[in-house]
N, C-alpha and C positions, 0 to 999 in steps of 0.2 A: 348355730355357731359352726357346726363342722360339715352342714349338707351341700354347700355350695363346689366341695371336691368331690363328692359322687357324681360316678359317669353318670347317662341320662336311662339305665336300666334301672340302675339302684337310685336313682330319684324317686321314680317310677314305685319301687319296690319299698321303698320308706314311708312316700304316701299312702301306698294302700295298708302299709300297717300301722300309719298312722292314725285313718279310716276308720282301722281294727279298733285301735285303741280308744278314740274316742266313742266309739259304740259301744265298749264292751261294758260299762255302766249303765247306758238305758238313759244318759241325759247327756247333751250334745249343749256345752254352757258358751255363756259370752268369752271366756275366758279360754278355752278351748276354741272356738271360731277363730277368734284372733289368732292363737299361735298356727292354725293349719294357713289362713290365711300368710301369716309370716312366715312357715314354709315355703309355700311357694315362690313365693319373693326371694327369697334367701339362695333355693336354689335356682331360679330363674327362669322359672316353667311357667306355664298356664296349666289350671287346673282339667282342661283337655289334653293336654300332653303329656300329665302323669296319669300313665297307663295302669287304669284301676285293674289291680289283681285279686286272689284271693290270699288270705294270710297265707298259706300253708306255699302257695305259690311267690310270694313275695319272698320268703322265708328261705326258698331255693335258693335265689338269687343270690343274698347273702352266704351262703355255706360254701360258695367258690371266692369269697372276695378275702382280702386280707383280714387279718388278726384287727388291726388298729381301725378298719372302716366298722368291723361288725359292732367292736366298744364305741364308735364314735356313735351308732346307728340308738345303739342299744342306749347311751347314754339321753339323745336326744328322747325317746321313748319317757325314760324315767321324766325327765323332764315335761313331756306331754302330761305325762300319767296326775303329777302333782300341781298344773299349773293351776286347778281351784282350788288348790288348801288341802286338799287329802287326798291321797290314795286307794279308791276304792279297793276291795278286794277280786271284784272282777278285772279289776287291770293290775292288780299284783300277779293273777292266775295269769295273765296275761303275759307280762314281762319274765315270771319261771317260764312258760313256755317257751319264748323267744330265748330265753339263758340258756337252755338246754339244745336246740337246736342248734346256739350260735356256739355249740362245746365249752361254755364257759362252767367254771371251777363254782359250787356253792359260793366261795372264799370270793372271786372275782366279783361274782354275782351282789354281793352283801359290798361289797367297797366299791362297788360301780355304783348301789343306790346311794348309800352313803353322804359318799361325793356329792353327789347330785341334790340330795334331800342339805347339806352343810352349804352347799354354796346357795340353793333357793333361799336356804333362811336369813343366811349375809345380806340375798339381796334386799331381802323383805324389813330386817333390821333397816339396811339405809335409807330404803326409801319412808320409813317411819320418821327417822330422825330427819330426813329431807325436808320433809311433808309435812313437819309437826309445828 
C-alpha cells in the first residue's frame, strides 16, 4: 500500500526485511510468496534490483528516513507477519526488534499492530460474506 513512495534504497531495504520476516518462522507459505511477490510489483522493482541486505543493515537505512516512511515500513511488516492467519512468535521477536530500532513508543508499537491486525480482520470478514 505505502512502498511504492520509497526511494529505490528503502525498496531495497524493506525487501530484505521482508526476506527477514518471512524466514523468521522456518516456513516460507503460498501466502507469503504471493505478498513478496506483490511487493515487488507495488514498488516496481525486479527481485534483482532489490539489493539483498542484511536485517541489521536494512535497518540502518531506515533510522535516517522520516517518522511517517519508518510507520508506513513497519506497518507493511505487520501485515507480512499476519498474511497466514497468525503471527508467529518468531516474527513478533522480529517486529519488537525492528520497533525498537525504528524509536518507536511501546504505546505506538501496540497501535501500529492493532491497526493492522483490525483492518486484516475487516478484510477477512468481507471477503466471507463476499464468498459465501
Amino acid at each position: 500500500m505505502y512502498l511504492k513512495e520509497l526511494n529505490l534504497e528503502e525498496k531495497g531495504a524493506f525487501y530484505s526485511l521482508a526476506q527477514s520476516m518471512v524466514a523468521a518462522d522456518g516456513v516460507f507459505g503460498d501466502e507469503e510468496k504471493v505478498m513478496m511477490s506483490q511487493y515487488l510489483q507495488e514498488m516496481n522493482i525486479t527481485r534483482s534490483e532489490a539489493a539483498i541486505m542484511t536485517e541489521a543493515a536494512a535497518l540502518e537505512v531506515f533510522t535516517k528516513s522520516p517518522n511517517t516512511t519508518k510507520r508506513k515500513v513497519f506497518v507493511e511488516l505487520v501485515s507480512l507477519s499476519l498474511c497466514d492467519g497468525t503471527m508467529e512468535a518468531a516474527e513478533n521477536q522480529m517486529l519488537v526488534r525492528v520497533s525498537k530500532i525504528m524509536g518507536f513508543s511501546r504505546h505506538l508499537t501496540n497501535q501500529l499492530i492493532d491497526c493492522v491486525k483490525l483492518v486484516t480482520a475487516t478484510y477477512d470478514k468481507m471477503s466471507k460474506l463476499i464468498n459465501s
